[in-house]
Structures are given as C-alpha cells and as structure tokens.
RODO-2510 file (C-alpha; in nm, 4 decimals, decimal comma):
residues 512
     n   res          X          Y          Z
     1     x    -1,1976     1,5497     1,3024
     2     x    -1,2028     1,5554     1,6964
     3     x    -0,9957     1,4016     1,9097
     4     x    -1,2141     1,1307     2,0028
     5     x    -1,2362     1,0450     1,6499
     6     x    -0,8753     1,0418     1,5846
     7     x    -0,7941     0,8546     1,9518
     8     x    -1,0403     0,5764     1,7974
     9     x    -0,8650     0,5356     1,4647
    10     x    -0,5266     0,5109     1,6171
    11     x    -0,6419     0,2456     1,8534
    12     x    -0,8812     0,0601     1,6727
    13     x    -0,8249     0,1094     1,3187
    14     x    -0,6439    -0,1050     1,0656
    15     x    -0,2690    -0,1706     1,0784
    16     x     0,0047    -0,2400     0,8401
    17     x     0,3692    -0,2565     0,9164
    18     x     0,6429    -0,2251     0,7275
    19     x     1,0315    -0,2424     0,6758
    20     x     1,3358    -0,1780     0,4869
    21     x     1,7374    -0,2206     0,5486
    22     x     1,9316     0,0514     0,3126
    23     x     2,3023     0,0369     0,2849
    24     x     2,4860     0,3910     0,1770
    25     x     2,2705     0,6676     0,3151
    26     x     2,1904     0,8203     0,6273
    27     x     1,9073     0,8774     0,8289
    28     x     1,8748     1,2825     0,7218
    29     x     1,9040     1,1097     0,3532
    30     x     1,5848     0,9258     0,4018
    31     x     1,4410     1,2113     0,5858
    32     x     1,4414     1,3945     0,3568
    33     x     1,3159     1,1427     0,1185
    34     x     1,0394     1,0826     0,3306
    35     x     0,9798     1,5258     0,2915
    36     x     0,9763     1,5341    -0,0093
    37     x     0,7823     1,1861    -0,0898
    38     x     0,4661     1,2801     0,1814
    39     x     0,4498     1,6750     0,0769
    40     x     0,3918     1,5752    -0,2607
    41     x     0,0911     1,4121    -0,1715
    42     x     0,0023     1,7270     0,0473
    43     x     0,0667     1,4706     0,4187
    44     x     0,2260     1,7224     0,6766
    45     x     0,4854     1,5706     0,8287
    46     x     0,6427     1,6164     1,1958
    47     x     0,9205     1,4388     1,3267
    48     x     1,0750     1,3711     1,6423
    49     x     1,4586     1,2799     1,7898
    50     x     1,5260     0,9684     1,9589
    51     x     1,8804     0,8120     2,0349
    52     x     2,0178     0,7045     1,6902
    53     x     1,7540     0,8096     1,4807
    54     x     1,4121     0,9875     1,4110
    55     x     1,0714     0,9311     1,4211
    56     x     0,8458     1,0895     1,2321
    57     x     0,4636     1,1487     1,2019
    58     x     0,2216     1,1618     0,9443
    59     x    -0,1427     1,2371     0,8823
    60     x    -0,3832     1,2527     0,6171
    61     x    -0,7652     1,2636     0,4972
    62     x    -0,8047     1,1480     0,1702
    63     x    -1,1491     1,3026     0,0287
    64     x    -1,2237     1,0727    -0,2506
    65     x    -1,1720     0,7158    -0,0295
    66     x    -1,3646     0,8998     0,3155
    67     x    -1,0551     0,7254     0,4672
    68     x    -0,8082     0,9313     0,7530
    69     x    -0,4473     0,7904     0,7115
    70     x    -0,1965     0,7591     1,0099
    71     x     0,1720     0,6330     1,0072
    72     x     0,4194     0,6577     1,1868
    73     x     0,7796     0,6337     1,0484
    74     x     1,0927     0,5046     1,2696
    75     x     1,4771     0,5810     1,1081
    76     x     1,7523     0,4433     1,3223
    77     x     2,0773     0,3545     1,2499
    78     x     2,2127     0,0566     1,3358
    79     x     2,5610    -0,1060     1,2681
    80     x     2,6115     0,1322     0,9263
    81     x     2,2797     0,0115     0,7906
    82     x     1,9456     0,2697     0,8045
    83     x     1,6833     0,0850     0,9343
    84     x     1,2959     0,2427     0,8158
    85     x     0,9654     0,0891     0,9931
    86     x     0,6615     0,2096     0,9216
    87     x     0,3338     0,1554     1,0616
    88     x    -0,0005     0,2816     0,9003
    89     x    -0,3125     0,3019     1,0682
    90     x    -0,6818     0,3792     0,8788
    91     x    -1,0198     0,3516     0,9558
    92     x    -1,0926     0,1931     0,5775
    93     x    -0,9000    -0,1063     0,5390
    94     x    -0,9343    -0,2067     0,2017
    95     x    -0,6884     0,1781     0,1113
    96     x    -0,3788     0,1081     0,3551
    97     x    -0,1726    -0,1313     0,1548
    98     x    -0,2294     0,1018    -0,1502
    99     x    -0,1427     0,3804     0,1089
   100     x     0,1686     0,2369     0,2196
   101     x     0,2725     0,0295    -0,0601
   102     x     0,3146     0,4035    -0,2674
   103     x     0,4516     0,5411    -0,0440
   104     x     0,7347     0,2554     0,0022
   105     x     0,7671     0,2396    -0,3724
   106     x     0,8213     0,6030    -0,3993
   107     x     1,1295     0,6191    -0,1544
   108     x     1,2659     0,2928    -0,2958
   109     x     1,2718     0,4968    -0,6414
   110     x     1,4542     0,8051    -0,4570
   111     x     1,7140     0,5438    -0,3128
   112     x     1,7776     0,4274    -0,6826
   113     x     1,8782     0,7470    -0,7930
   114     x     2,1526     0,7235    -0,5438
   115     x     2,4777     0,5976    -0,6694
   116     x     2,5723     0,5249    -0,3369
   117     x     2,2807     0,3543    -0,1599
   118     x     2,0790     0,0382    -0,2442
   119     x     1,8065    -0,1636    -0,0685
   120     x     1,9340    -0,4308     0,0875
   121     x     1,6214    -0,6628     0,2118
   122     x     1,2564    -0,6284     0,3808
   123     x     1,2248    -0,5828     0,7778
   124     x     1,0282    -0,9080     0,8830
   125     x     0,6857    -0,7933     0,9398
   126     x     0,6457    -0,9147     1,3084
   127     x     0,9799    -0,7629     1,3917
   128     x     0,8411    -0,4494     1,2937
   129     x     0,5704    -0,4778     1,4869
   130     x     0,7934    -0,5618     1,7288
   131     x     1,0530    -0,2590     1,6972
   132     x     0,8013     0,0130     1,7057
   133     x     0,5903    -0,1439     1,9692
   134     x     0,9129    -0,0680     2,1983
   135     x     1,0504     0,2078     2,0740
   136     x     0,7302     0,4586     1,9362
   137     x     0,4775     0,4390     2,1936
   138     x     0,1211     0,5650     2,1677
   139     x     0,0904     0,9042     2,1853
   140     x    -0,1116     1,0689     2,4838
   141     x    -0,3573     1,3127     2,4021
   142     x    -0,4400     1,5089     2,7334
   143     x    -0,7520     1,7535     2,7271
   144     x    -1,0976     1,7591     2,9108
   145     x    -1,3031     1,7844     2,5636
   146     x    -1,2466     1,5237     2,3305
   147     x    -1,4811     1,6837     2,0967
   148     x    -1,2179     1,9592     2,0405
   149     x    -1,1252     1,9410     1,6446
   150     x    -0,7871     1,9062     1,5335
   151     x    -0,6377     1,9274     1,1610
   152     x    -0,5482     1,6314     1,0817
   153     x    -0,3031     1,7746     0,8385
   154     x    -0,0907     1,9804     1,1097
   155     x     0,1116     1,7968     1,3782
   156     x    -0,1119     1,6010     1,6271
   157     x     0,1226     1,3987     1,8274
   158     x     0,2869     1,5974     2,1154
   159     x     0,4326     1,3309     2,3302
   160     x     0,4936     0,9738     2,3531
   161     x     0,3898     0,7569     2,6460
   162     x     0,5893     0,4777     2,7669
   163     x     0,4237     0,1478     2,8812
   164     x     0,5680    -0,0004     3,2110
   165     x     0,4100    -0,3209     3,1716
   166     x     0,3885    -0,5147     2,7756
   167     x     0,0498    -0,3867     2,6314
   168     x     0,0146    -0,7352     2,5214
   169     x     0,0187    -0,8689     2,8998
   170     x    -0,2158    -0,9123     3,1384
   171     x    -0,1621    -0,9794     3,4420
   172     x    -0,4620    -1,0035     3,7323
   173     x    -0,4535    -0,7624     3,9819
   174     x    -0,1835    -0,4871     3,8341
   175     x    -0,2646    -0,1436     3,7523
   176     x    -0,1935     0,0261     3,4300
   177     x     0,1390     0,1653     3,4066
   178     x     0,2214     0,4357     3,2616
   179     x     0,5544     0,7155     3,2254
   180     x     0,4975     0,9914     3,0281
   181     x     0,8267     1,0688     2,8668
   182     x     0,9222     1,3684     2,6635
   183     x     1,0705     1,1464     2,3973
   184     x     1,0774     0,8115     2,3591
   185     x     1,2966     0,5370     2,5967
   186     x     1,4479     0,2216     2,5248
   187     x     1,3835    -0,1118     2,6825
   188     x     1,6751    -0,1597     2,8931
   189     x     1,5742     0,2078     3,0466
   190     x     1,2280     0,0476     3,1558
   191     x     1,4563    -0,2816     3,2653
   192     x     1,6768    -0,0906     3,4849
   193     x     1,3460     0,0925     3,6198
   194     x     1,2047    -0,1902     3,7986
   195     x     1,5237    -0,4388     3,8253
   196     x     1,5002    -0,4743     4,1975
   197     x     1,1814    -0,5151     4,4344
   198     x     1,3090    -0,1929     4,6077
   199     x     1,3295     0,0223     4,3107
   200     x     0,9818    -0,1018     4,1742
   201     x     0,8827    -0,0384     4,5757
   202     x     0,9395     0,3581     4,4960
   203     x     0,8663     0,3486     4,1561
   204     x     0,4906     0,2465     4,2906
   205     x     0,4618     0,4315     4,5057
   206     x     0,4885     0,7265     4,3194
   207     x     0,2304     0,6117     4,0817
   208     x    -0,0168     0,5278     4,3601
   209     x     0,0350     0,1663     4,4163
   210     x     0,1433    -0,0699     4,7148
   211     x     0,3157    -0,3702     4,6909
   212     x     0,0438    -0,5010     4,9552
   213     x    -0,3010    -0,5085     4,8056
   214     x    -0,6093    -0,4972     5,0879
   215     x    -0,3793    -0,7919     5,2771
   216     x    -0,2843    -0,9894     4,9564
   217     x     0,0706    -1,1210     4,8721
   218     x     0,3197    -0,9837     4,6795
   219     x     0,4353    -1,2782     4,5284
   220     x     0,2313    -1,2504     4,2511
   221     x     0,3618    -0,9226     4,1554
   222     x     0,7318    -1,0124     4,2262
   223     x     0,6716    -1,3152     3,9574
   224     x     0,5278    -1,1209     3,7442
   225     x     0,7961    -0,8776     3,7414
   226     x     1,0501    -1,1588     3,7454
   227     x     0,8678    -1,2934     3,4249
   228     x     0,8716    -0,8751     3,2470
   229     x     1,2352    -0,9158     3,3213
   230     x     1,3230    -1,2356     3,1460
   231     x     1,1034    -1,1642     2,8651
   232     x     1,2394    -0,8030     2,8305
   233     x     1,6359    -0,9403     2,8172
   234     x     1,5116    -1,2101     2,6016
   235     x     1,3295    -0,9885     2,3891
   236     x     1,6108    -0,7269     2,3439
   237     x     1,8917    -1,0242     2,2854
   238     x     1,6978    -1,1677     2,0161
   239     x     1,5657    -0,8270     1,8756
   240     x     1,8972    -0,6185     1,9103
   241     x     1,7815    -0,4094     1,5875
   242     x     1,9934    -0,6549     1,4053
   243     x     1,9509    -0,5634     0,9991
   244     x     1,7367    -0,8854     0,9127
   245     x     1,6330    -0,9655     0,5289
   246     x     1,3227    -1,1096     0,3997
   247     x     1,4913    -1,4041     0,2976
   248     x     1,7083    -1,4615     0,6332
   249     x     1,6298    -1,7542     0,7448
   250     x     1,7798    -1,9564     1,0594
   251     x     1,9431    -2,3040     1,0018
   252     x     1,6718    -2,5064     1,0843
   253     x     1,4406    -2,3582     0,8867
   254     x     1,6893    -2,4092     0,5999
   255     x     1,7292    -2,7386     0,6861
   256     x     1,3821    -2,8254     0,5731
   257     x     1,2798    -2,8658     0,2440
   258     x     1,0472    -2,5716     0,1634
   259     x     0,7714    -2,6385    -0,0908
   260     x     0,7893    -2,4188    -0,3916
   261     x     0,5064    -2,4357    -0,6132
   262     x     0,2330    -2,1754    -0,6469
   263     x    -0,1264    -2,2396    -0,7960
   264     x    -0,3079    -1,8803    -0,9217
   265     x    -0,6761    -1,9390    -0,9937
   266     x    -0,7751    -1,6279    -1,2242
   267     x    -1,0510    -1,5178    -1,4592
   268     x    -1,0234    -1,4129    -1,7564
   269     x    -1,0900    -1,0383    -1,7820
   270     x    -0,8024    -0,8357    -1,9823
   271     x    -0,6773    -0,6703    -1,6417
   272     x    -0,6630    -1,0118    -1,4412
   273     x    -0,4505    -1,1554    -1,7149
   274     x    -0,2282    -0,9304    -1,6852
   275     x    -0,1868    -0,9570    -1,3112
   276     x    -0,1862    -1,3227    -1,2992
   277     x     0,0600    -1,3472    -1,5598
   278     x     0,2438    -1,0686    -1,3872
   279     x     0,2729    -1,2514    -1,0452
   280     x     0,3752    -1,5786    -1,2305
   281     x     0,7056    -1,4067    -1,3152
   282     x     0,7825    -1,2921    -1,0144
   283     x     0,7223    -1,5572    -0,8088
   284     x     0,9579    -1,7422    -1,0542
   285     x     1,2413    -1,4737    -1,0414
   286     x     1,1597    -1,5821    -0,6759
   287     x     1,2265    -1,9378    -0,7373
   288     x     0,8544    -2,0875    -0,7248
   289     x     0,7369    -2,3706    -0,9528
   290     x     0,4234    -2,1502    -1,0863
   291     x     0,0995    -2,2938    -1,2495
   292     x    -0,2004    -2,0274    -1,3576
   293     x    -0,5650    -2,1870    -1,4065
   294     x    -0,8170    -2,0327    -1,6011
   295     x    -1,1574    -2,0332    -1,4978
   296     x    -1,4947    -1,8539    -1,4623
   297     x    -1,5663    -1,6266    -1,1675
   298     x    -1,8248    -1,8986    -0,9533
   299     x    -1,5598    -2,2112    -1,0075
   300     x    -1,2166    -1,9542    -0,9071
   301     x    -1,4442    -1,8894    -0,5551
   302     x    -1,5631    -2,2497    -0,4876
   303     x    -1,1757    -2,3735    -0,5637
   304     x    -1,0501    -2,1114    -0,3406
   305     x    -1,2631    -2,2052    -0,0906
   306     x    -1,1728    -2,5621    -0,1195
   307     x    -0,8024    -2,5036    -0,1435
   308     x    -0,7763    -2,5893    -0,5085
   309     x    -0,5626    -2,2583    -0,5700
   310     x    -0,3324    -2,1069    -0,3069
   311     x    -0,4294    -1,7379    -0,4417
   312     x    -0,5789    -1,5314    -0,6927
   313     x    -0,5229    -1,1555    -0,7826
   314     x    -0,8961    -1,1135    -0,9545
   315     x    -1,1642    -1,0361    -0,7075
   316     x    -1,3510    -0,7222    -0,7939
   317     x    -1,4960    -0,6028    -0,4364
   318     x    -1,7078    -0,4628    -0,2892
   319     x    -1,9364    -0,5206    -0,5652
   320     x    -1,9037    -0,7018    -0,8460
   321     x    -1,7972    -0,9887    -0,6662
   322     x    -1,9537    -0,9339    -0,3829
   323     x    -2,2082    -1,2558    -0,3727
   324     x    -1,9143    -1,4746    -0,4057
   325     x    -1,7956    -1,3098    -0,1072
   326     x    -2,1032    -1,3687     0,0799
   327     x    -2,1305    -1,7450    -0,0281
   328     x    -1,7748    -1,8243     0,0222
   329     x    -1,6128    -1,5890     0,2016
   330     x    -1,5700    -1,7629     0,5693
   331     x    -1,3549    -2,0152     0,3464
   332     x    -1,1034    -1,7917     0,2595
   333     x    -0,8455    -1,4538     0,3246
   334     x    -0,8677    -1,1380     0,1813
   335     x    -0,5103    -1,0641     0,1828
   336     x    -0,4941    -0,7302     0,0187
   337     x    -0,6293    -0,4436    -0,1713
   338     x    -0,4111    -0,4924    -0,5124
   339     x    -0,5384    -0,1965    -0,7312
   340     x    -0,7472     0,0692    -0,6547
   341     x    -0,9866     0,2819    -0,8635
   342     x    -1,1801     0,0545    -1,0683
   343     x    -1,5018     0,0830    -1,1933
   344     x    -1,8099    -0,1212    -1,3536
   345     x    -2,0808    -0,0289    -1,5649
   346     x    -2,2123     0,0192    -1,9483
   347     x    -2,0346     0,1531    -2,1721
   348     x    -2,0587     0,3347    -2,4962
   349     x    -1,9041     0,5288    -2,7854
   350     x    -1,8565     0,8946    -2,6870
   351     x    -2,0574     0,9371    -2,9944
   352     x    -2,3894     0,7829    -2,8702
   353     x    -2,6316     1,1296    -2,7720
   354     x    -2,7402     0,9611    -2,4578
   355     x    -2,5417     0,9823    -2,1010
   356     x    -2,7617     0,7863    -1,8689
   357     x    -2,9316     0,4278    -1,8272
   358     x    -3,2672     0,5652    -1,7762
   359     x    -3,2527     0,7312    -2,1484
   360     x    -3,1507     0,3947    -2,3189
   361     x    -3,5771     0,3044    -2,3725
   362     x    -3,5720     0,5658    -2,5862
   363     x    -3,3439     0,4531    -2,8046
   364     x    -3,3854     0,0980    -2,7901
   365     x    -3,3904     0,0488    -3,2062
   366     x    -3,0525     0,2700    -3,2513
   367     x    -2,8951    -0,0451    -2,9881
   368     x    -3,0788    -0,3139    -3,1415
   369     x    -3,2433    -0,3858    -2,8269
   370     x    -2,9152    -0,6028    -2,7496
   371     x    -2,6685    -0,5077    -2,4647
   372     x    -2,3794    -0,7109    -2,5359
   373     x    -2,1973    -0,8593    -2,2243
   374     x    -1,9340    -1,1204    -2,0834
   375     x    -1,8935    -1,4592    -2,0206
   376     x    -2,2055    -1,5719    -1,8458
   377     x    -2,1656    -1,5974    -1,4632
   378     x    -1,9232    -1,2856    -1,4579
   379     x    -2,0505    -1,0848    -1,1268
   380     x    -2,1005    -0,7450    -1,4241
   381     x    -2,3874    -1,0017    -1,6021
   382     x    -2,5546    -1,0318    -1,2536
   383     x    -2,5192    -0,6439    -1,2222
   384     x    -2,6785    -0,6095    -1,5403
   385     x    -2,9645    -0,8259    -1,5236
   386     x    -3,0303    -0,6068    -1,2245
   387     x    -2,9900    -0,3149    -1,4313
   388     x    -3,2583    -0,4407    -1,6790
   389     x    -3,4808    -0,4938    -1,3532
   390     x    -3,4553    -0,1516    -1,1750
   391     x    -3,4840     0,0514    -1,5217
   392     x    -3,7246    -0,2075    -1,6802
   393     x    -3,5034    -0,2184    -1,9854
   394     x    -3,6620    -0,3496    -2,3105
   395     x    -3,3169    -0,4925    -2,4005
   396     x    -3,1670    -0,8408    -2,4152
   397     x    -2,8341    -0,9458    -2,2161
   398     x    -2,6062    -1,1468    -2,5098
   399     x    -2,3593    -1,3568    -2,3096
   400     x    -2,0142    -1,3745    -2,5032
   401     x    -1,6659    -1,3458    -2,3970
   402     x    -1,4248    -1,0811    -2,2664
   403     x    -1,2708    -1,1198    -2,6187
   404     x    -1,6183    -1,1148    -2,8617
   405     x    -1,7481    -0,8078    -2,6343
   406     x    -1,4284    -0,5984    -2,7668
   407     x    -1,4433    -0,7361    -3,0678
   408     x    -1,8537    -0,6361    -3,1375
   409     x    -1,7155    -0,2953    -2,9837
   410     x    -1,4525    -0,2361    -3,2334
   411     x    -1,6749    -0,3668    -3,5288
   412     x    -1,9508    -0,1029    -3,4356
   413     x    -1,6796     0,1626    -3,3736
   414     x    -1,5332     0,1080    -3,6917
   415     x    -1,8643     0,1748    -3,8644
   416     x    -1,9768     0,4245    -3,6456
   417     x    -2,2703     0,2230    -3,5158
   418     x    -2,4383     0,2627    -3,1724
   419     x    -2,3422    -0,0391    -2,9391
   420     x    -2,3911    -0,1178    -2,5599
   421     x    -2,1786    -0,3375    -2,3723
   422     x    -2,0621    -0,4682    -1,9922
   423     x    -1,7507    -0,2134    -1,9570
   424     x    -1,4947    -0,1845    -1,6432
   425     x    -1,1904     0,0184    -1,5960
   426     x    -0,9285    -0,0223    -1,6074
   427     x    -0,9398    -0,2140    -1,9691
   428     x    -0,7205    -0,1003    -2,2869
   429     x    -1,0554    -0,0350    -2,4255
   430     x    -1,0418     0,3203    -2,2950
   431     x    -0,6937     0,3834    -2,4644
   432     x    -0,8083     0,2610    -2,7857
   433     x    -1,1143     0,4265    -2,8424
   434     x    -1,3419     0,7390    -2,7001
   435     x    -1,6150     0,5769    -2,4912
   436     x    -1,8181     0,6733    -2,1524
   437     x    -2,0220     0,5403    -1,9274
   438     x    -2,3720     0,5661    -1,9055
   439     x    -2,4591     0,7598    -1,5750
   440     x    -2,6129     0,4912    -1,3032
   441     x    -2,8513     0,7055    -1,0630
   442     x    -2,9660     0,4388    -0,8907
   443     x    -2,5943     0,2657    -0,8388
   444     x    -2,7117    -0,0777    -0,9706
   445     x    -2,3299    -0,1144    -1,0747
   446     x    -2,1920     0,0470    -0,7102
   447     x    -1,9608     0,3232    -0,6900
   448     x    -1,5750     0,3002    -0,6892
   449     x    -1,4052    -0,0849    -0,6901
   450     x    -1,1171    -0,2262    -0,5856
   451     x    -0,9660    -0,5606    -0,6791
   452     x    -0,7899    -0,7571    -0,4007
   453     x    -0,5914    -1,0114    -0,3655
   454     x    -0,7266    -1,3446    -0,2304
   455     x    -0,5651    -1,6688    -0,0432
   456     x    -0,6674    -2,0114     0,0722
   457     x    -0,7032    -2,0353     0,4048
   458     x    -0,4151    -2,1725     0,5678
   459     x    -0,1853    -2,0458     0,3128
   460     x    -0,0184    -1,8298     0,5369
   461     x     0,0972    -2,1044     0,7610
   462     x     0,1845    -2,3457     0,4744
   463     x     0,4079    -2,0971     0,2961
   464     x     0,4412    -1,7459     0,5055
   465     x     0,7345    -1,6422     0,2572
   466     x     0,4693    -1,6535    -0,0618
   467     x     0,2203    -1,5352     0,1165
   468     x     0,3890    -1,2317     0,2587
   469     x     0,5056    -1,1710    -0,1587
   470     x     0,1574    -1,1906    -0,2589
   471     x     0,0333    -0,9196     0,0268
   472     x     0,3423    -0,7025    -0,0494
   473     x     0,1838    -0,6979    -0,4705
   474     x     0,0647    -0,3435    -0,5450
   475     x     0,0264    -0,1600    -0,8778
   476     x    -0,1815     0,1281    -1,0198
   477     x    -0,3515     0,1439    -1,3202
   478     x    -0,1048     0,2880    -1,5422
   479     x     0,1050    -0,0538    -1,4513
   480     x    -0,2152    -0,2907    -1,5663
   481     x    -0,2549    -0,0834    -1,8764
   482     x     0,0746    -0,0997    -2,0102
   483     x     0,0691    -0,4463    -1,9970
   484     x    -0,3085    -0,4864    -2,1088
   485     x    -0,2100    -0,2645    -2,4049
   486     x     0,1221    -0,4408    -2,4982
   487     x    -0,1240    -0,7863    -2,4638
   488     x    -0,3914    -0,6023    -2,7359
   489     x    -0,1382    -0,4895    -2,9865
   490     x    -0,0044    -0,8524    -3,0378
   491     x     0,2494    -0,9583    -2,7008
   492     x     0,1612    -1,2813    -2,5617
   493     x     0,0341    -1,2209    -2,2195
   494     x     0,3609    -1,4095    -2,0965
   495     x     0,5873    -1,1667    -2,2764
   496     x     0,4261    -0,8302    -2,1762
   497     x     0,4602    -0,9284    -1,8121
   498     x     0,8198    -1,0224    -1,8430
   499     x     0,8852    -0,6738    -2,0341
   500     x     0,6978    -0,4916    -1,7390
   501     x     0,8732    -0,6734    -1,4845
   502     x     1,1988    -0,5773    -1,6538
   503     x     1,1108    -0,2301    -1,6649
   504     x     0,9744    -0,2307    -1,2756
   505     x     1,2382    -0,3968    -1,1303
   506     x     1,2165    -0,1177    -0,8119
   507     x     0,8482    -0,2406    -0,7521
   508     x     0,9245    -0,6490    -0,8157
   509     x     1,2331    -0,6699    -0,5304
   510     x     1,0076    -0,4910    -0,3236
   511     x     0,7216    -0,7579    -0,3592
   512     x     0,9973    -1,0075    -0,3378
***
C-alpha cells in the first residue's frame, strides 16, 4: 500500500465510531485486552501516551474482503470509570460494522471474565465522534514520495497534528492552521493558545499570517476567534468526558412520551427467521411493543420503501437482492452489514459425480430435468432463471417454498437420489447433510454476500434509540445456525431465539 493510498482511506473512507464506559479495571487492563484481542487476528498494534490515558493504533488488510482496516482506539480515565472510543475507518463499507462490532464483542467477553469489572453503558455515538475529534487528531504523514509503500501491518502513525481552527469550520479568508505536536493536546491548551488578540498576534505570525490582510479588517478574524472561543468552552462544559450511557437521557427528553413499538418486515428464508425473531426479543428485553410481518421479498422492499415497516434484517446484497435495491433503494437506509459470508447458488448431494453448472446437460435424466427452487419472486429464482439462460439449461425452475425445497432435499437424500435445488449459506441444510455447490464460472449467482440490515427512511429521526439498537445488531454464522438448527429439530422459532439470547447475553446488552 503507499502512502497516498493509505492518506486517502483515512480521509475519505468509511467511518464508524464507537464507545464503552467500564467500571473495575484500568486502562493497562483494557490494554492489554485490546493486545491480546487484535494479535489474535494478526492487527499490529501501536499505542501512544496522552494525559490520563492511551491511544492506540491499528491496521489491517484483510485478503479475502480486498478491504484495508484502520482504527484508532482512545482509553482515558475519567472519574474511576475507563472510558474506550473507537473509530474505524475502511475503504469497503459494507465490512466495518462486522470489523468493529467483533472486535467490541471480543473485549466485552474479556471484561466478563473479570470478577471485578462490568460494562456499564454505550458512549453516545456523536460524543464519540466528538471525543476523538479533539483529542486524536489526524496523523501527518511528511515525505516527498507518496508512492513510497508502507506495511500496513507495522506502525504507520508517527505523530499527531493538532487543528487550530474546528475542521468542521469554515471561515472565509483564514488559513489552515496547523501545530504539529509530539503527542496529542487538549482543548483548553488550544483555548489558552489564542485567548487574547495579542497572543493569537504572535501565534500568526509565526505561522506566516498577519492580522491585516492586503488592507482588510481584522474584525472578521477577531469574531471569528471570539466565536472558536465560546464554542470551545461550550463544547468542553458540555463534553467534560462525563461517563454517559446509552440510555441517559436529559429531563426533557424524558418528559416526552417516547413511542415504543417496532414493525420488522422479513422473508421467510430459515436464516431471516431466525434473525427477525432474534431482534424481536431484544427489542422487547428493551421495552419495545414488537410486531414481525411475513412477506415475500418484492412486497418487504415496496413496504419499506413506503414506510410500512420501520426495519428489516433480510436483505441479501450485493446480489441477490440487488434489483430491489436498484428499484427501491433511494426510498430507504442501508443501516448495516448484519452477517457476513453468505453465499447463493445450486446445490447438491456430495454424492452427485458432477461439480459444475456447465456439466448438469449431461445429466439432465439423473435430475429429472427439474431444479427445484423457492418461493417464486425470491431474488435466488431470478438468479436462476439467469442461470438456465447463460448455460442454456434443458431444465425446468419448480417454484415451492423454503420449507418443500428442504423437504424434496431430504426425501431424495434419504433415498439416495440425485436432486438440484436453490441453496444459500448459511442454512442448517449444510449441518444436516453432505452437500456442495455446483461451481458457477460465469458468476451468474455473484461471489461472496452479505445480508444487511435495512430501515425506513426517517427512522432514525423518529426513534434514534431503536435505530442505533438495530445498527449496533451483529452476529456470525455460527450464531444464525444454532438457532436455525434448534428451529429444524422441533423449537418454535420464538423459543430458539429466546434460548440464544439467554446464552448471548454479552452480545444482546451490547446491541442494547
């Protein structure tokens, strides 16, 4: 990677921030943590000391995903309570929250094992942003060839710069101001830097600038350092690195009656079952009044669209669901990437002697000629009628359910018959029996999937406490098939997500 590269992915890339208040262990505590949480997923970590705390620095190229990782990690202490914000920065978006949401999950786990500590709320999002805006600058990469490489698994930042002015602000006329620290400074350090028109006089001077401009007045300037000053004191007596909870709210807020009802829009496919019936329990241990609807892929995008559901954990992108996207996807948020690693295609008994789509012609008698698929509508039947297309398939598509496909799968298992049929992973299907997919040269199906979470738009505004939950929600596919296999050996769909949520209760407060 060179420089240039990496300069552009800090900058420009994809953010997520992050939070967490821990009572009962110290910053080296969750240092350490972090250690021993990154190098087991081979990050190198460096770290830096700032007044009451640490920061530390992390970078990553994951292979598989094409995706470079960045995040940043601030510890500090305040008032007896450890205070962690994180910010993550990638070039691929649809990765990060998996990125930082494992990451998160794996140091809540470590503090569990402490009989001492315990996790004591979430770090409001925008006072994250907030905190490490202030307090971990940008770094500032000085060299005359960008083009140099640099690991992005060794240490990359060397310094942090300090910006005199809000990076936010913009006012006419002023140069960009910048002190190049050695470590990090606080606020009040840059407030005390330019409290009087004398001291900014030198200060300006010694950065090039004049308080006269070609003739023009100063007055400008003098507001708009009057205005950085108010703002600043403002900023710091309202920030103050006070420990704040999720669920603090101020008085007024309380005073209004919140509403508390949730509608999930879902399909029915095994794995979006279980993560609609999943949510519903936790955003009832949350207190929400929670209805799930039931309905087939095109109606859960038109209703989304239309503001029928507030949010739905089943789209299947960049792929399967990708038309849906493009016909109603200005109508709508992507909130999240929910579950990662998913994958579309047909599928077969281990036992069939082919491997690829292009042999299936010649063996169109052993399959009956019959491919046997979903519910009709499902964005895998549109893949596949493409699939007959593009390998001129001599084979009908036989519409069914999510339920009759297993079902003619087990039968023909059972009697060791050859059967085709619309297959994605993860399902239970794969624990249950020994199947493959049939090799796709010409990616009809697409490569790897993801399934993301989805809101109404507005949602955000309407009810920023569920919608920060459902962009929080994170699992992996071991979590989806425990509770897709408890559903196929007899649970009610209800039941196996209350037993999961039981059993992940370090994952649920965290979504909470």
């Amino acid at each position: 990677m060179s420089t240039s590269k990496f300069l552009e992915i800090f900058s420009t890339g994809t953010s997520v921030d992050k939070g967490l208040n821990i009572d009962g262990i110290g910053i080296d505590k969750i240092r350490s943590m972090f250690m021993e949480t990154c190098n087991n997923r081979l990050y190198q970590v460096a770290e830096r000391n700032i007044e009451d705390g640490k920061i530390l620095y992390l970078s990553s190229e994951s292979i598989g995903e094409k995706a470079t990782y960045l995040l940043t990690v601030l510890i500090k202490e305040n008032s007896g309570i450890t205070q962690v914000m994180l910010r993550a920065v990638s070039d691929k978006e649809h990765g990060l929250h998996g990125f930082v949401n494992e990451i998160i999950t794996e140091i809540q786990h470590l503090i569990s094992t402490q009989n001492s500590a315990k996790e004591i709320g979430h770090i409001k999002n925008e006072q994250v942003i907030n905190i490490i805006d202030s307090v971990v600058q940008r770094s500032n990469f000085e060299t005359r060839d960008n083009k140099k490489n640099i690991n992005v698994e060794e240490s990359i930042i060397q310094s942090s710069s300090f910006t005199g002015l809000p990076s936010k602000s913009n006012f006419s006329g002023m140069e960009d101001i910048s002190l190049h620290m050695d470590k990090p400074v606080k606020n009040e350090d840059n407030i005390n830097a330019l409290s009087s028109q004398k001291e900014y006089a030198n200060y300006s001077s010694k950065r090039g600038l004049s308080l006269k401009d070609s003739g023009k007045s100063i007055i400008p300037y003098i507001g708009a350092i009057g205005l950085i000053l108010v703002s600043s004191i403002v900023f710091i007596s309202f920030m103050g690195f006070e420990p704040v909870s999720d669920v603090d709210v101020s008085s007024n807020l309380m005073a209004q009656e919140k509403d508390m009802s949730a509608t999930i829009g879902y399909v029915t496919w095994d794995g979006e079952v279980a993560s609609t019936n999943v949510m519903k329990q936790v955003l009832e241990q949350a207190g929400y009044d929670v209805e799930i609807i039931a309905v087939d892929a095109g109606p859960l995008y038109q209703g989304l669209a239309q503001g029928q559901f507030d949010f739905t954990t089943s789209a299947w992108l960049p792929h399967t669901h990708g038309h849906y996207m493009d016909q109603y996807g200005d109508n709508f948020v992507e909130v999240s990437t929910n579950l990662e690693g998913c994958k579309i295609g047909l599928v077969v008994p281990q036992y069939v002697t082919i491997d690829s789509i292009e042999e299936m012609n010649d063996v169109v008698d052993e399959f009956d000629g019959r491919i046997v698929g979903i519910e009709p509508g499902a964005g895998i039947m549109t893949a596949t009628e493409n699939a007959i297309d593009v390998y001129d398939l001599e084979y009908e598509l036989v519409a069914s359910s999510s339920a009759g496909m297993a079902a003619e799968l087990r039968t023909a298992v059972a009697n060791d018959e050859w059967v085709v049929v619309t297959g994605w992973s993860p399902h239970w299907k794969f624990d249950r029996w020994e199947l493959k997919y049939l090799e796709d040269p010409e990616l009809v199906y697409g490569e790897e999937e993801y399934v993301a979470t989805l809101a109404r738009a507005g949602l955000q505004e309407d009810k920023p406490e569920l919608y920060d939950i459902i962009s929080r929600f994170y699992w992996t596919q071991d979590d989806i098939q425990s509770v897709m296999m408890d559903i196929e050996e007899g649970m009610a769909p209800e039941d196996a997500a209350a037993k999961w949520v039981r059993e992940n209760s370090h994952k649920v407060n965290r979504w909470i």
